[in-house]
VEXMITI-684282 format. One record per residue (C-alpha): x, y, z; residue number from 0; residue in three letters. Coordinates in steps of 0.05 Angstrom, whole numbers. Layout:
(r (X Y Z) NUM "ALA")
...
# end
This chain:
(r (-556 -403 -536) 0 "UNK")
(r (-598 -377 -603) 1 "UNK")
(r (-549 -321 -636) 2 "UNK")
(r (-605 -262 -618) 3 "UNK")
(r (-602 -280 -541) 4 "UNK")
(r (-525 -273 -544) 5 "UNK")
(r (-527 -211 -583) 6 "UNK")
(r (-583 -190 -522) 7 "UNK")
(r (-533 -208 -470) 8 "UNK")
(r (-473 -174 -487) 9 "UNK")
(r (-492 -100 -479) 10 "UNK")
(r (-537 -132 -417) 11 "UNK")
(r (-473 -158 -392) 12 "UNK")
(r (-440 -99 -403) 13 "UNK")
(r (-479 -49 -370) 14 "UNK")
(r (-483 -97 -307) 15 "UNK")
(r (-406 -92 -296) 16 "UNK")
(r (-419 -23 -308) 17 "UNK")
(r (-455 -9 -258) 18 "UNK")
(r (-416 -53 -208) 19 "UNK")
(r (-358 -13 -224) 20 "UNK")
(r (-389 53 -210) 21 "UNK")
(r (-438 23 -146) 22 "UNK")
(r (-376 -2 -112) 23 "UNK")
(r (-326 57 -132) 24 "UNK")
(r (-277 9 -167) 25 "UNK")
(r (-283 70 -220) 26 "UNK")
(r (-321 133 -228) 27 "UNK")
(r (-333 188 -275) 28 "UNK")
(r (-337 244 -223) 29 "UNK")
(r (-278 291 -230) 30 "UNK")
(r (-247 285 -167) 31 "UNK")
(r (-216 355 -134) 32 "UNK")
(r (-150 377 -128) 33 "UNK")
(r (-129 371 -52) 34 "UNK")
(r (-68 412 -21) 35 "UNK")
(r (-44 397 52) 36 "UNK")
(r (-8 458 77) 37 "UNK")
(r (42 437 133) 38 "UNK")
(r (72 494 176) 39 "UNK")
(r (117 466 225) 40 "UNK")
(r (132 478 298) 41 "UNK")
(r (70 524 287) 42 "UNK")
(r (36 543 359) 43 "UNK")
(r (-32 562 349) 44 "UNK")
(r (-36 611 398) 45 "UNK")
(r (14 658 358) 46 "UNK")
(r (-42 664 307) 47 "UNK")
(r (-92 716 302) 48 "UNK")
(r (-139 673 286) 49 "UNK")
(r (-129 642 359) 50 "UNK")
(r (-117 702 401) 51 "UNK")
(r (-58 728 392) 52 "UNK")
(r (-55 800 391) 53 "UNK")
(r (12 811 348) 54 "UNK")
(r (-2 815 278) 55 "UNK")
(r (37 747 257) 56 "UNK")
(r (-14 721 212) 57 "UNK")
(r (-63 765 168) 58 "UNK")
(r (-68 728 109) 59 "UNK")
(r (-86 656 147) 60 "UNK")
(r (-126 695 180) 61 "UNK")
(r (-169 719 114) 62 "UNK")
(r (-164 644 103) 63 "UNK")
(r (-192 617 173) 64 "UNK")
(r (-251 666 155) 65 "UNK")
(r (-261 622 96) 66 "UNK")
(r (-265 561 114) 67 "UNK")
(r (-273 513 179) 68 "UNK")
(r (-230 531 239) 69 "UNK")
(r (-219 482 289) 70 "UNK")
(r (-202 505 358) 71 "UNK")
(r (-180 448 396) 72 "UNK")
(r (-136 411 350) 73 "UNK")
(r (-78 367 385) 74 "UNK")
(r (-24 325 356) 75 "UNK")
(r (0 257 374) 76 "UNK")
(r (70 276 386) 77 "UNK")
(r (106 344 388) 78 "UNK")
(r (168 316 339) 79 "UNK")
(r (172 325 266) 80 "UNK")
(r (168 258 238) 81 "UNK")
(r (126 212 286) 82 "UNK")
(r (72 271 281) 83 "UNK")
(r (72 283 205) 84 "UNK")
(r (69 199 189) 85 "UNK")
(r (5 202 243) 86 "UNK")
(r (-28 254 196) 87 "UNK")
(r (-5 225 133) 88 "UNK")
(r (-34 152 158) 89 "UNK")
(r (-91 174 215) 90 "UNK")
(r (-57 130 264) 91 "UNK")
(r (-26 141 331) 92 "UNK")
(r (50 140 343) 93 "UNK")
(r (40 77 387) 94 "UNK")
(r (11 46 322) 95 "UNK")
(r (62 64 265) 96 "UNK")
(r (123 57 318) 97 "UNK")
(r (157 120 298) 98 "UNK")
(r (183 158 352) 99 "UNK")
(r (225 211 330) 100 "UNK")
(r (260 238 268) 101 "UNK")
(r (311 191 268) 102 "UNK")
(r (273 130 268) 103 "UNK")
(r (283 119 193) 104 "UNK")
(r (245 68 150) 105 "UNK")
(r (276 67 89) 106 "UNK")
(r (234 10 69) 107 "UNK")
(r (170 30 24) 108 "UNK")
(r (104 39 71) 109 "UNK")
(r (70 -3 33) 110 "UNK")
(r (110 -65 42) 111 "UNK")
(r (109 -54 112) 112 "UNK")
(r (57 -93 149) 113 "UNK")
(r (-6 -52 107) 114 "UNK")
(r (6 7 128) 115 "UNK")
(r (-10 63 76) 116 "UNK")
(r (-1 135 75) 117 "UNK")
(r (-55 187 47) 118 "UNK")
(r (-5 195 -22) 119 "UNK")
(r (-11 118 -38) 120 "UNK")
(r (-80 118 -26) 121 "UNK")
(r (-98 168 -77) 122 "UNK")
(r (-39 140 -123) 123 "UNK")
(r (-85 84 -135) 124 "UNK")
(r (-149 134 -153) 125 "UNK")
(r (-115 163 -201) 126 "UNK")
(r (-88 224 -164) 127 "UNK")
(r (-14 262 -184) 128 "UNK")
(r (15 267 -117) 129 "UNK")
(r (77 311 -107) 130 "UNK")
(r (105 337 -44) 131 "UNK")
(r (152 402 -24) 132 "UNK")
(r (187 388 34) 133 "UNK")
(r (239 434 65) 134 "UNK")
(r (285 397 130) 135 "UNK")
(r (322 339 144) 136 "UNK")
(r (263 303 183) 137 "UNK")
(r (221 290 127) 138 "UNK")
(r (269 287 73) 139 "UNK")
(r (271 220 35) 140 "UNK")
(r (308 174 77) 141 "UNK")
(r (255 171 129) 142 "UNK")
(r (205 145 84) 143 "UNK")
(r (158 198 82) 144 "UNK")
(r (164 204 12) 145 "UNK")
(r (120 142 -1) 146 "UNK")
(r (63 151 -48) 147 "UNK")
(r (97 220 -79) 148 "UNK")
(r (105 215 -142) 149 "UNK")
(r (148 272 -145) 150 "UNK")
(r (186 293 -87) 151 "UNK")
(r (220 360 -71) 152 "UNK")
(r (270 365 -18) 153 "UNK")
(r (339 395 11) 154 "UNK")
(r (402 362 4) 155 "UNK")
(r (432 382 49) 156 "UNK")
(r (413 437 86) 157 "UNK")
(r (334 462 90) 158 "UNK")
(r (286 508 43) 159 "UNK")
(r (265 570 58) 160 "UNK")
(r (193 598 53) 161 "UNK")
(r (204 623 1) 162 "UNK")
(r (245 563 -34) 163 "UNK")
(r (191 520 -15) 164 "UNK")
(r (133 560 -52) 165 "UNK")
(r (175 579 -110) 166 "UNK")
(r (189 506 -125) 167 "UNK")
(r (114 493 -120) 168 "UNK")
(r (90 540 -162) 169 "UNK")
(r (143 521 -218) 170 "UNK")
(r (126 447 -207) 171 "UNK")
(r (50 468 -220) 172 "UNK")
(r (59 510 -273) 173 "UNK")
(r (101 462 -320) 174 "UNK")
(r (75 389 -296) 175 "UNK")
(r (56 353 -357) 176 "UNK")
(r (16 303 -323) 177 "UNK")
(r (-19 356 -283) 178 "UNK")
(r (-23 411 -341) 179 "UNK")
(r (-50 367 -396) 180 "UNK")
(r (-74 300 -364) 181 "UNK")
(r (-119 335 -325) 182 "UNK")
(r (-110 291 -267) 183 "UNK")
(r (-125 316 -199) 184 "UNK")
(r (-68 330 -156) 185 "UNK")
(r (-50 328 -84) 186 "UNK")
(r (5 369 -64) 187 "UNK")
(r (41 372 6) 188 "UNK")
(r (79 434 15) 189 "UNK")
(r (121 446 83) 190 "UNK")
(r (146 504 117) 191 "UNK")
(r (209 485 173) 192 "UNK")
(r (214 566 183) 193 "UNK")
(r (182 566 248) 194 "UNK")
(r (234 517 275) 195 "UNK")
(r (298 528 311) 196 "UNK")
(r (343 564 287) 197 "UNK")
(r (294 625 275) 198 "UNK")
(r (331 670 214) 199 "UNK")
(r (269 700 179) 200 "UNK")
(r (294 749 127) 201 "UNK")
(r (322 813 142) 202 "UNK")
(r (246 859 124) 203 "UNK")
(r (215 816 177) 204 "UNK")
(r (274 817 234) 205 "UNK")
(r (239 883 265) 206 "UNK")
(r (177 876 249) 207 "UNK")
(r (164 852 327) 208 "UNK")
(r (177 891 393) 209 "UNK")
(r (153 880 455) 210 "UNK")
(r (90 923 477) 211 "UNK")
(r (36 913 527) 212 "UNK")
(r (-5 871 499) 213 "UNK")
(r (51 815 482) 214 "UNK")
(r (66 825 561) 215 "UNK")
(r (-3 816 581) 216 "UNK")
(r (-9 758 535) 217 "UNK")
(r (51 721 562) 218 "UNK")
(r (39 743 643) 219 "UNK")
(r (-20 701 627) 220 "UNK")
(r (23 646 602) 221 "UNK")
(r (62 653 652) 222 "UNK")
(r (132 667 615) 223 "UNK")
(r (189 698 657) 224 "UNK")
(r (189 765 623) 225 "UNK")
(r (257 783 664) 226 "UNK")
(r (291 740 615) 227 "UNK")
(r (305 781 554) 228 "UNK")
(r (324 733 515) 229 "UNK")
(r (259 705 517) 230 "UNK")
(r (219 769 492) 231 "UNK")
(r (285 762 433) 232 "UNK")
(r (266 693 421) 233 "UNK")
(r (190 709 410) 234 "UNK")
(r (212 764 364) 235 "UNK")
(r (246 721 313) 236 "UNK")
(r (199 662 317) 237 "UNK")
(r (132 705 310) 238 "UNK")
(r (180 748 246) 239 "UNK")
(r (183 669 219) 240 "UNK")
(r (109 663 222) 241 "UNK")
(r (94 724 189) 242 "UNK")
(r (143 705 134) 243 "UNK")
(r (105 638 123) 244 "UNK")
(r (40 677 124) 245 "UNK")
(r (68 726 65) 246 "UNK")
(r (88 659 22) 247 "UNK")
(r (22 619 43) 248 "UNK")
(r (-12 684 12) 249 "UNK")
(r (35 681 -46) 250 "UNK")
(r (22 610 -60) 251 "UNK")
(r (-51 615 -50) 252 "UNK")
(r (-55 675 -101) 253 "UNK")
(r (-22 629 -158) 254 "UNK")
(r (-66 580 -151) 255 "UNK")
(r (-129 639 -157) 256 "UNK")
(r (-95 655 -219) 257 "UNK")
(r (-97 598 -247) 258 "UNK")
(r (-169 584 -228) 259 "UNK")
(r (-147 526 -177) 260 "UNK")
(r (-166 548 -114) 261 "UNK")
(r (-242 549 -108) 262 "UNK")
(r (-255 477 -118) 263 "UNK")
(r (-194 446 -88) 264 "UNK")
(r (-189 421 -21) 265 "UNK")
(r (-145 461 30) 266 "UNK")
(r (-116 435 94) 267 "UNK")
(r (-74 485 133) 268 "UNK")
(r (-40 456 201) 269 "UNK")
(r (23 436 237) 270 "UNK")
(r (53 380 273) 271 "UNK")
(r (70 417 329) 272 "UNK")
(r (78 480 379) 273 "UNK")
(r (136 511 411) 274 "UNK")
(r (156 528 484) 275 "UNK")
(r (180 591 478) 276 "UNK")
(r (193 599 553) 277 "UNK")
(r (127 567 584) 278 "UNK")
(r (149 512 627) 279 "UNK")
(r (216 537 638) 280 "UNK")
(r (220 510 559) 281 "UNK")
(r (238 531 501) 282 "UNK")
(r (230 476 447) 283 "UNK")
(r (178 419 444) 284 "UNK")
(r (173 350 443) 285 "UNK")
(r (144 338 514) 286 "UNK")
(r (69 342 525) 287 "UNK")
(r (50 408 556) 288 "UNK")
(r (-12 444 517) 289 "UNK")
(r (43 500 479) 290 "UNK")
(r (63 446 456) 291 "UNK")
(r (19 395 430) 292 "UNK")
(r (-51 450 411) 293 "UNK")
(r (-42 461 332) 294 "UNK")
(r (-80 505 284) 295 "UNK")
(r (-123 467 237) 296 "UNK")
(r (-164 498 181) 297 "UNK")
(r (-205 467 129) 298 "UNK")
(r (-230 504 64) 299 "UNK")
(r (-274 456 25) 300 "UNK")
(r (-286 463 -42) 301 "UNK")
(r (-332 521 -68) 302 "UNK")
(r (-398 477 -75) 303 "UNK")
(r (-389 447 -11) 304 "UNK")
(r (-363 516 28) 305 "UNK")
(r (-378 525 93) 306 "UNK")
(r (-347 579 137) 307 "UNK")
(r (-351 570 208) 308 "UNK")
(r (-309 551 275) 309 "UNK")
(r (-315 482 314) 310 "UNK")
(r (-299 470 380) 311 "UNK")
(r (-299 398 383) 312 "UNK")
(r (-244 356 404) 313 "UNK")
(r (-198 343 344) 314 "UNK")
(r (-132 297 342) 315 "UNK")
(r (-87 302 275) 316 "UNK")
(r (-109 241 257) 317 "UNK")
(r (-172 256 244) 318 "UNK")
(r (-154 295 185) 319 "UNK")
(r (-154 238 134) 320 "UNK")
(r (-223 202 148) 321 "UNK")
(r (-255 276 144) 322 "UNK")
(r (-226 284 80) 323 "UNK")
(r (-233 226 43) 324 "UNK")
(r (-308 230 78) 325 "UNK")
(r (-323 294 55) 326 "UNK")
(r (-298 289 -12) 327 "UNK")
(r (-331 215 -18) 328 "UNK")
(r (-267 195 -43) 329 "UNK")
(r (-271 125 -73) 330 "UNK")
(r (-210 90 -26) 331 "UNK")
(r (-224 22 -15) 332 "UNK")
(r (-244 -13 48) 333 "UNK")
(r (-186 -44 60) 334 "UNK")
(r (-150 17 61) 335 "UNK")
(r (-193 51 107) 336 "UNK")
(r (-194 3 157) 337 "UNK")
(r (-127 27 178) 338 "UNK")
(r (-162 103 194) 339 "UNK")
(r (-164 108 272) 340 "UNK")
(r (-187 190 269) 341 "UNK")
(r (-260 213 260) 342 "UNK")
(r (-299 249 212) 343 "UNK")
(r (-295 321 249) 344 "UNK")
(r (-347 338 203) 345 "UNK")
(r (-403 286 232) 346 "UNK")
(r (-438 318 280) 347 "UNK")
(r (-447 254 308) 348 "UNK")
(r (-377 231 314) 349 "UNK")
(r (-342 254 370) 350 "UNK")
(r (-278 239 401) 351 "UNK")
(r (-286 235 479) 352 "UNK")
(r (-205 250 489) 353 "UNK")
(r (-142 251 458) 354 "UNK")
(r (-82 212 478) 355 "UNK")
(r (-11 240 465) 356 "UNK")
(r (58 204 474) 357 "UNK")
(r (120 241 494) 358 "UNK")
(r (180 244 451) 359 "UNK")
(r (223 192 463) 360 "UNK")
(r (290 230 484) 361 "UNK")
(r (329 220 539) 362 "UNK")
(r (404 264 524) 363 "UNK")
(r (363 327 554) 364 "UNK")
(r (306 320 601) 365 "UNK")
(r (280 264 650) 366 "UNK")
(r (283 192 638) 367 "UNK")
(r (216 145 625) 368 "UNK")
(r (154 143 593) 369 "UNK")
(r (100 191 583) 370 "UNK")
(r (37 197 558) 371 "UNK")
(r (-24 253 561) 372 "UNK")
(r (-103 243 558) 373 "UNK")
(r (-148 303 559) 374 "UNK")
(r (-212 323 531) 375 "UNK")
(r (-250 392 535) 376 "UNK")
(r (-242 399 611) 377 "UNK")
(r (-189 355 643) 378 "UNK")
(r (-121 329 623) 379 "UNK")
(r (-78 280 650) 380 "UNK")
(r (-7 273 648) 381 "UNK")
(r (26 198 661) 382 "UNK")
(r (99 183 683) 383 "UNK")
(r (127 120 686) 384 "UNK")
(r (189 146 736) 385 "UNK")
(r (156 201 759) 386 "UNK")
(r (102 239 795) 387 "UNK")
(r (33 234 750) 388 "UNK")
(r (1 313 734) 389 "UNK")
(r (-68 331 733) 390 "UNK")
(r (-92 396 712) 391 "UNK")
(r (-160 429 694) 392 "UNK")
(r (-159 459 637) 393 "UNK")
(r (-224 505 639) 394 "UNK")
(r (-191 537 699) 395 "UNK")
(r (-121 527 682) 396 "UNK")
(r (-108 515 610) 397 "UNK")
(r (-35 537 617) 398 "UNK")
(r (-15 477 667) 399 "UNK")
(r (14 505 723) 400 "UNK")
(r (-35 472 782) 401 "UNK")
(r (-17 405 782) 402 "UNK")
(r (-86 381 823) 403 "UNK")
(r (-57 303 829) 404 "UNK")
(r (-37 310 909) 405 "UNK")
(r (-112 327 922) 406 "UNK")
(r (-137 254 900) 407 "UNK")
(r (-191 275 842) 408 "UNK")
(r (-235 214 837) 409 "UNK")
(r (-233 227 760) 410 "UNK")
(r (-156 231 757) 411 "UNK")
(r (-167 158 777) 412 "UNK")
(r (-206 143 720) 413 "UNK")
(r (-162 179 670) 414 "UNK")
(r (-101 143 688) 415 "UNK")
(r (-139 77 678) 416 "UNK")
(r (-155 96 611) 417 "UNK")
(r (-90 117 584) 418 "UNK")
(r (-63 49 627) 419 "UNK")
(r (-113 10 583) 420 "UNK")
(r (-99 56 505) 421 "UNK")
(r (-26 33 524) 422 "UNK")
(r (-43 -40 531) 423 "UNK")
(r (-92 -25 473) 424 "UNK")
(r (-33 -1 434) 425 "UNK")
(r (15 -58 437) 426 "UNK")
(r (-28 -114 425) 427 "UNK")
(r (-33 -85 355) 428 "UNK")
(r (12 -111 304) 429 "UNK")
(r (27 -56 257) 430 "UNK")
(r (94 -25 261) 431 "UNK")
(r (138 19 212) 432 "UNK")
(r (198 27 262) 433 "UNK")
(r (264 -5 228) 434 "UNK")
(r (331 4 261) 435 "UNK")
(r (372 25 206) 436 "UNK")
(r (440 68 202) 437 "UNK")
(r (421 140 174) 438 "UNK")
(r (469 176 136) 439 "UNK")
(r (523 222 167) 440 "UNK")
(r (501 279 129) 441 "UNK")
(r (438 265 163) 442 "UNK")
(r (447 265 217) 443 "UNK")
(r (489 317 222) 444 "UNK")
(r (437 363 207) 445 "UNK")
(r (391 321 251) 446 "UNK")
(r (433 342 303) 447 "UNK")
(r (441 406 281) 448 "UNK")
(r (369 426 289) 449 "UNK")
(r (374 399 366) 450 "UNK")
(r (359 326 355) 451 "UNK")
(r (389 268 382) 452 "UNK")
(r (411 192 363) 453 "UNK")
(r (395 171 434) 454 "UNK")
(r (322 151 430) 455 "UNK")
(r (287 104 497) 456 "UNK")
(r (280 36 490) 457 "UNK")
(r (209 14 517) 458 "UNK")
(r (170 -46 520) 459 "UNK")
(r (139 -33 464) 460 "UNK")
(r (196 -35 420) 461 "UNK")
(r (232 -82 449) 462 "UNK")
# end
């Protein structure tokens, strides 16, 4: 080749990879935005202002659900800890990943097991700083949610405050080299186990609740024994929790105003689960009833993308990543999408037609066997393996307390054919996390501490 014509080619050739590497999103010089996932755990939705409720729990997430995008029919996967936070943090069911409950550790790295990444790793790879703030046992570091994190927060032993949890954040922000001077773009997890069992909010907020008649209209409709005292006690302390959450959310939120970080970050606020708190003769979760499984879920985009509005479309918690990374055109690569089994909630033209939700998998203090829930806007569907199936409408009986299954609904027919076929779906697919491995003492002491249990079910799908 003459010397000119090689000269020629070089900046030709150059320019060509160029613009492979930017056409394909191997690289790109967009600054990509800071992204913070706000976890509140155990968090109904329907103790919310923002949902209906008529204490005054939440009046700083409520500012915020103004803000932003406020989805009203939000469900999770499972109503326990872990199984529900690796189904957000990998937008994949719990009959996917395999993890069933908080002591189904996997000490094992997610990435060497079977493909399976969570949202951390992913943007580990695009160049994000990923830290996370957690503050219980569940998803402290021997279950393996700390994959991805580069830096990783947590309690040993014992649990975080509200308080704890957003001070630690805010120092981790403020002196982060990588963060501070790099200029990378950060995702940051932060957790909140305050609205969990045992309920001790500090002393300020202890009073801050008493019963009235609007909380007794508001649970007559839930249908809560209101003879029980201990009950009305018990909503007390856990709506005092919420409101302490809501004071640190606001604190945390204000830092990052300060320091000009809010307005074009990324803000997820949600849970993995509700509470009982008397409906269903029940006062914990874990089992599939709508107190249970309905979380809040709030999105604030960033500030030239805003949008403030509410959706009522069907939404699982696994939906959250693939509207993210969608929305923010994040440049993750195929491969690791192809794992994504949520939907764009953003698309107008992606809709889910139901969600399907698994039962925790506990067996030392209610009924043995399987279970499993579908439902969409109208009807839901409850399956038992050793029991009597339920089958409620929920546009006339959202609370679930006319079982319609002895009346033979043609459609009941068709939904328990559907969640026969997601199960058989579910277990021809490869891809599990679950490792039987001994946890530590210490851990499970406080496993057990917080109500949990060794004794898990054994099913055919874990066999």
């Amino acid at each position: 080749m003459p010397r000119k014509a090689l000269i020629i080619g070089i900046p030709c050739t150059l320019l060509l990879a160029l613009f492979l590497l930017v056409h394909f999103e191997i690289f790109s010089f967009r600054r990509l935005p800071n992204i913070v996932f706000i976890s509140i755990d155990t968090l109904r939705a329907d103790h919310l202002g923002c949902y209906g409720y008529p204490r005054n729990t939440s009046p700083f997430i409520d500012t915020f659900a103004r803000e932003g995008i406020q989805f009203s029919q939000a469900y999770t996967t499972m109503a326990t800890t872990l199984p529900a936070h690796i189904s957000m943090m990998t937008s994949t069911h719990t009959m996917t990943h395999g993890i069933k409950g908080n002591m189904d550790a996997f000490h094992t790295p997610l990435e060497t097991s079977e493909d399976l990444l969570t949202f951390p790793q992913m943007l580990s790879r695009i160049g994000y700083r990923t830290a996370g703030f957690v503050s219980a046992a569940p998803l402290r570091s021997h279950s393996g949610f700390n994959s991805g994190f580069q830096v990783y927060e947590e309690p040993v032993p014992g649990r975080f405050n509200a308080e704890e949890v957003t001070t630690r954040t805010i120092k981790w922000l403020s002196n982060d080299k990588e963060f501070n001077e790099n200029g990378s773009p950060v995702f940051m997890f932060v957790h909140y186990f305050d609205t969990h069992t045992p309920y001790k909010a500090p002393e300020k907020y202890k009073k801050m609740f008493r019963p009235d008649s609007k909380l007794h209209k508001f649970l007559k409709k839930k249908k809560v024994n209101l003879k029980q005292r201990h009950t009305i006690k018990k909503i007390a302390k856990y709506d005092a929790e919420i409101r302490f959450v809501d004071d640190q959310i606001k604190r945390l939120f204000e830092f990052l105003k300060d320091k000009e970080l809010y307005e074009d970050s990324l803000i997820v606020l949600t849970a993995d689960h509700g509470e009982g708190l008397g409906q269903h003769n029940y006062y914990e979760h874990g089992k599939i009833y709508n107190e249970q499984i309905h979380i809040p879920l709030i999105i604030k985009l960033p500030a030239d993308m805003k949008e403030q509005k509410k959706i009522s479309k069907l939404a699982s918690i696994m939906d959250i990543l693939p509207t993210v990374m969608t929305v923010l055109d994040l440049p993750v690569s195929v491969k690791d999408k192809e794992q994504l089994e949520g939907i764009n909630l953003l698309n107008d033209k992606e809709k889910r037609e139901y969600v399907f939700i698994e039962r925790t998998h506990r067996k030392a203090r209610w009924n043995r066997g399987l279970k499993y829930a579908l439902l969409n806007s109208r009807w839901k569907y409850h399956y038992y393996a050793e029991e009597d199936d339920e089958f409620y409408n929920l546009r006339d009986d959202y609370i679930e307390t006319k079982n319609l299954i002895k009346k033979k609904h043609g459609v009941a027919d068709d939904f328990r054919k559907e969640i026969e076929e997601e199960i058989a779906k579910h277990k021809k697919k490869k891809r599990r996390l679950r490792k039987e491995v001994v946890v530590d003492p210490d851990v499970v002491q406080q496993l057990e501490a917080l109500g949990y249990t060794t004794e898990s079910e054994k099913d055919e799908d874990n066999n």
